[in-house]
N, C-alpha and C positions, 0 to 999 in steps of 0.2 A: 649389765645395767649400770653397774659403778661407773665404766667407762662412758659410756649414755652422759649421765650428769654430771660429772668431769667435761665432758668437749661441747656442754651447752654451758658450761659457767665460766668455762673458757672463750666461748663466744659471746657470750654476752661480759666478761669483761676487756672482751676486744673490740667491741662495737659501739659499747654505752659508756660514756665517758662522764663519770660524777663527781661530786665532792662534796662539803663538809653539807650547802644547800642546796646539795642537789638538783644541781643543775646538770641539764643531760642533754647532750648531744652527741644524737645517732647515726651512725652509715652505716655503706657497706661496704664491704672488702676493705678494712682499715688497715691490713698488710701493705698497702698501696704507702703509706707512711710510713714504713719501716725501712729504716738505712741496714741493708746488709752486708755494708763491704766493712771491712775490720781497720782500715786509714781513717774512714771517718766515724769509725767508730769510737775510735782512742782520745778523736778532738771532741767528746761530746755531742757525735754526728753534725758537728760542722760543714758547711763544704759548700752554699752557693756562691761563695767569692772564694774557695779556695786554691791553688794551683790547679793548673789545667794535668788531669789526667784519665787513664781509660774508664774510671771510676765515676767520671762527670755526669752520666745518665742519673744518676738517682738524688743529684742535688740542682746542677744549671746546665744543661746541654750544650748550652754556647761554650760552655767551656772550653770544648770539644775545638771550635777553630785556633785556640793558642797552644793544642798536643804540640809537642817536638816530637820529631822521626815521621814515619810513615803511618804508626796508629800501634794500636795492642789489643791483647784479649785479657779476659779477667772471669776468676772461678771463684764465687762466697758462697759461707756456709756459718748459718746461724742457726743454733737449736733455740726456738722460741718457748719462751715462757717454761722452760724444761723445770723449775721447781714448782709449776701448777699441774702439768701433765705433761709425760713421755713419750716421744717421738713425734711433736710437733716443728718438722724443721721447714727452714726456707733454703730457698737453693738460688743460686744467682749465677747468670753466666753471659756478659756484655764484651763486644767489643768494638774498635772503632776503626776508621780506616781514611786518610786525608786524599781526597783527590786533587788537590794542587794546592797554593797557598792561602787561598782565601776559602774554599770547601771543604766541610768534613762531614762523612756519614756515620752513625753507629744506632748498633740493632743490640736486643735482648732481648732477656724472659730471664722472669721472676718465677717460683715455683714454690709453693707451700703447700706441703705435706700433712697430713696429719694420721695419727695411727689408726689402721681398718680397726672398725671391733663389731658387735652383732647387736643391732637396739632390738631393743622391747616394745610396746603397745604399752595403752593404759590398763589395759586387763592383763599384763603380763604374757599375751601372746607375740610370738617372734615378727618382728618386722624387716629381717634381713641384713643381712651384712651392709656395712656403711665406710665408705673407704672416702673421706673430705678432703678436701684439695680446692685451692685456687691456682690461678696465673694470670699473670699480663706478659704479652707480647708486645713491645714497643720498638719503635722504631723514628729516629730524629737526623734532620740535617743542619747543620750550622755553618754560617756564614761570617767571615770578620769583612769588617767595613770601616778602612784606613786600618794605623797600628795601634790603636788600645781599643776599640769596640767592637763588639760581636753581637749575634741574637742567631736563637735557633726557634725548631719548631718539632717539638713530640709527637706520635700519634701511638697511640695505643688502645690495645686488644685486652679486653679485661675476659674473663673465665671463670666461675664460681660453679661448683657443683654443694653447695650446703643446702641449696633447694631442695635438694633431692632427700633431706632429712625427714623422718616423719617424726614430726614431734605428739605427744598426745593429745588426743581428743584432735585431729589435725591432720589436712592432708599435704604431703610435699608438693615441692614445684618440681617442675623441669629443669635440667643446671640450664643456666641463664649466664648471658653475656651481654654485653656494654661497653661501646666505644671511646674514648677520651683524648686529649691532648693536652700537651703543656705547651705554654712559652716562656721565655726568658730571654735573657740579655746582660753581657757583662761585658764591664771597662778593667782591664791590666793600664798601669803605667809603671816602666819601671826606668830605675835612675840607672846612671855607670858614678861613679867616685871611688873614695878610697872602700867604703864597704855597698855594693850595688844594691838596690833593696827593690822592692815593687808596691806597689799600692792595687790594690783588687777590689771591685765591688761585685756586686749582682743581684740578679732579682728572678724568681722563675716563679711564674704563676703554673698550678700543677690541678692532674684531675678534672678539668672543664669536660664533662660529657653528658651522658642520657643516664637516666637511671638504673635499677639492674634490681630484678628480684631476688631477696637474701631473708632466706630463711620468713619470710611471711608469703602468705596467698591472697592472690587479689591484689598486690598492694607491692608498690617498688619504691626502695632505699636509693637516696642521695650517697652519688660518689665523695670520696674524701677529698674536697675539694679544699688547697693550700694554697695560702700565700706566702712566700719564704723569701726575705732581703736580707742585708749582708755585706759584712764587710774585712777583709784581713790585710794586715803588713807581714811583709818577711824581708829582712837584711840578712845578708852574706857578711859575718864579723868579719871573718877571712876565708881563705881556700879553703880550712878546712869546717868553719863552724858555720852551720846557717838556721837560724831563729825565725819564727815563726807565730802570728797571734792571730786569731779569729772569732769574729764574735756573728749570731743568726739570730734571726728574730722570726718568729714562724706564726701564724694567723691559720685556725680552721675557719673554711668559709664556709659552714652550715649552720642553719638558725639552731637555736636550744629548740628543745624538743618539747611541743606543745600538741597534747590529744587531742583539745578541741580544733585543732585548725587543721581548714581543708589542705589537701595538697597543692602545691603550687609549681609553677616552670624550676626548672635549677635557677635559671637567672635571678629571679625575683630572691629563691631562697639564697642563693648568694650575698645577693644585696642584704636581703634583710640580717644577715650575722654581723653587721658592721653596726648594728642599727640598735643592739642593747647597752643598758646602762652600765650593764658591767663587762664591758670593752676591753677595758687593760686588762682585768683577770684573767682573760680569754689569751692574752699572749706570752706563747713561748720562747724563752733569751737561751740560748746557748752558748757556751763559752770554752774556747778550745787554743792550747798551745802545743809546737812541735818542734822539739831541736834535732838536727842531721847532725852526725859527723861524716865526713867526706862524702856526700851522696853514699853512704853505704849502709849505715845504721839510722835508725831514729826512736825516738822516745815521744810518746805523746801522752797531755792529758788533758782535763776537762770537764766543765759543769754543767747539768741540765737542771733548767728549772722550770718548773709548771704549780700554778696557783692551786690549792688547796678543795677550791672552789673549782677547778675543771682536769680533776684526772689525780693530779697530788704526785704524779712523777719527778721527781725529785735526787737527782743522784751523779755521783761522780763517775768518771771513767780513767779506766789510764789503758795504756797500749805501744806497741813496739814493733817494728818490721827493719827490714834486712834489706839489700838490694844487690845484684850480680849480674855483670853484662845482659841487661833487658830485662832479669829475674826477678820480683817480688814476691816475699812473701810477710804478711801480717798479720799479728792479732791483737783483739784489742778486750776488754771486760769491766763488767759495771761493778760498782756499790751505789747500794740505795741510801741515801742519807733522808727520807723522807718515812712510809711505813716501812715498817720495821719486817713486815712479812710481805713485800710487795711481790706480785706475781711473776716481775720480768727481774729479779733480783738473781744473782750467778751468770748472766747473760754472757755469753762470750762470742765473737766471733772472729772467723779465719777467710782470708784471702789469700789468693794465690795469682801473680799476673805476668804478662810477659809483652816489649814493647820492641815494636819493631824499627831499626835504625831508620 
């Protein structure tokens, strides 16, 4: 039973996002916003105008058209929220692959785990073993069009079996699923001089789909629907130093959460989260730098901020990765500078990739 109310206070601190007044807004499958790879993890999960690499699925997909070589694969591994409950991980495993110089494909799936345990009833009778788990399966194409512009297109396969929880006094659902896509689009321009450098933007609107039942009956949750823009510089000092800065602005596009109103299309509920007074407080700035020495090492770090008023996340990162003929490996780890006993606090994650000439 401990474990019981452990993995519902974990879900409901993964789904219900509040602060100081309580303002709340609700999805589901909020894993869907989780940056798991450990590169961009280090820059404060920066990454829709960052360098194009196999990593690009989980920030601008377009990225995808400016990979160099022929594509790579990539293996993350994040224990979520592991100082609120044990054995909640995520698994990530993408890769990508160019079919000439203007096309590129890449597929994944996302995997979040959570530990089996055996729930109760409200009379204290057994209601059977409970083994929670999400995933999306996605898959995007990206196109550049001339030498600095691109735009792709997401489609994903989302999975939730939390339905199947029987909470008290309460029947489960069916695990349920729900389709979605992304778009985006991103401009590279980069100079030659004495130190080369590049100018990067992007934009990837995320999560656009149908609803999905999560954890209620009767009654279906709004995907986590994202708007994320963006922008980073990187110079080449010389051959061997190359510097790095990147700054994300990130928007949830779901209305604050109101009992008395009926439900409505995603479209309309889209619209309507642009549509309160307290707008800015709703937006997330990210902030992230990264220095290489010789394409071999790098050091990353970085800020994340969120208003008080919508979640109170708040905190620094830093991180470091290696690199060897096509080999990557990274990790990256938070500090909260915001609560003092935040739930995602320890955070660390690893990556592992490899990229083909």
């Amino acid at each position: 039973m401990v474990k019981f109310i452990i993995l519902v206070l974990f879900i409901v601190l993964s789904s219900v996002v509040f602060g100081q007044e309580q303002v709340v807004v609700s999805t589901a499958v909020p894993f869907l916003n989780i940056t798991p790879d450990a590169r961009g993890g280090g820059v404060a999960e920066t990454g829709v105008a960052g360098r194009p690499d196999v990593y690009s699925m989980y920030y601008n997909a377009s990225r995808y058209a400016f990979v160099k070589g022929r594509g790579g694969v990539a293996f993350s591994y994040l224990p979520w929220m592991r100082h609120l409950i044990k054995g909640q991980n995520l698994f990530a495993i993408n890769g990508c692959y160019r079919l000439d110089d203007l096309q590129t494909v890449a597929a994944g799936i996302r995997y979040l785990k959570g530990d089996d345990f055996a729930g109760t009833g409200a009379a204290g009778e057994s209601a059977g073993d409970f083994s929670p788990s999400d995933y999306v399966l996605e898959a995007a194409y990206s196109r550049r069009f001339g030498q600095c512009f691109s735009a792709a297109l997401t489609f994903k396969y989302i999975h939730t079996r939390l339905g199947e929880l029987k909470m008290p006094d309460a029947d489960g659902c069916d695990p349920s699923g729900a389709v979605a896509f992304d778009i985006s689009c991103f401009y590279q321009k980069e100079t030659d001089g004495i130190c080369p450098s590049a100018w990067r933007v992007g934009v990837n609107i995320s999560n656009i789909g149908s609803k999905i039942a999560y954890m209620t009956v009767g009654k279906e949750a709004y995907l986590p629907a994202n708007l994320r823009l963006g922008g980073a510089y990187e110079i080449n000092v010389n051959r061997l130093h190359r510097v790095s800065v990147s700054l994300d602005i990130n928007k949830l596009m779901v209305r604050t959460y109101d009992p008395d109103k009926k439900d409505e299309s995603v479209l309309k509920n889209i619209a309507g989260s642009f549509g309160n007074e307290k707008f800015l407080k709703s937006i997330v700035w990210q902030l992230g730098a990264e220095y290489e020495w010789r394409e071999l090492l790098a050091v990353r770090a970085g800020y994340f901020h969120e208003s008080e008023m919508y979640g109170y996340r708040q905190y620094l990162t830093l991180g470091g990765g290696v690199a060897r003929k096509g080999f990557m490996l990274d990790a990256s780890y938070l500090f909260p500078t915001g609560e003092k006993d935040a739930p995602y606090k320890n955070t660390f994650r690893l990556s592992l990739g490899y990229c083909f000439k």
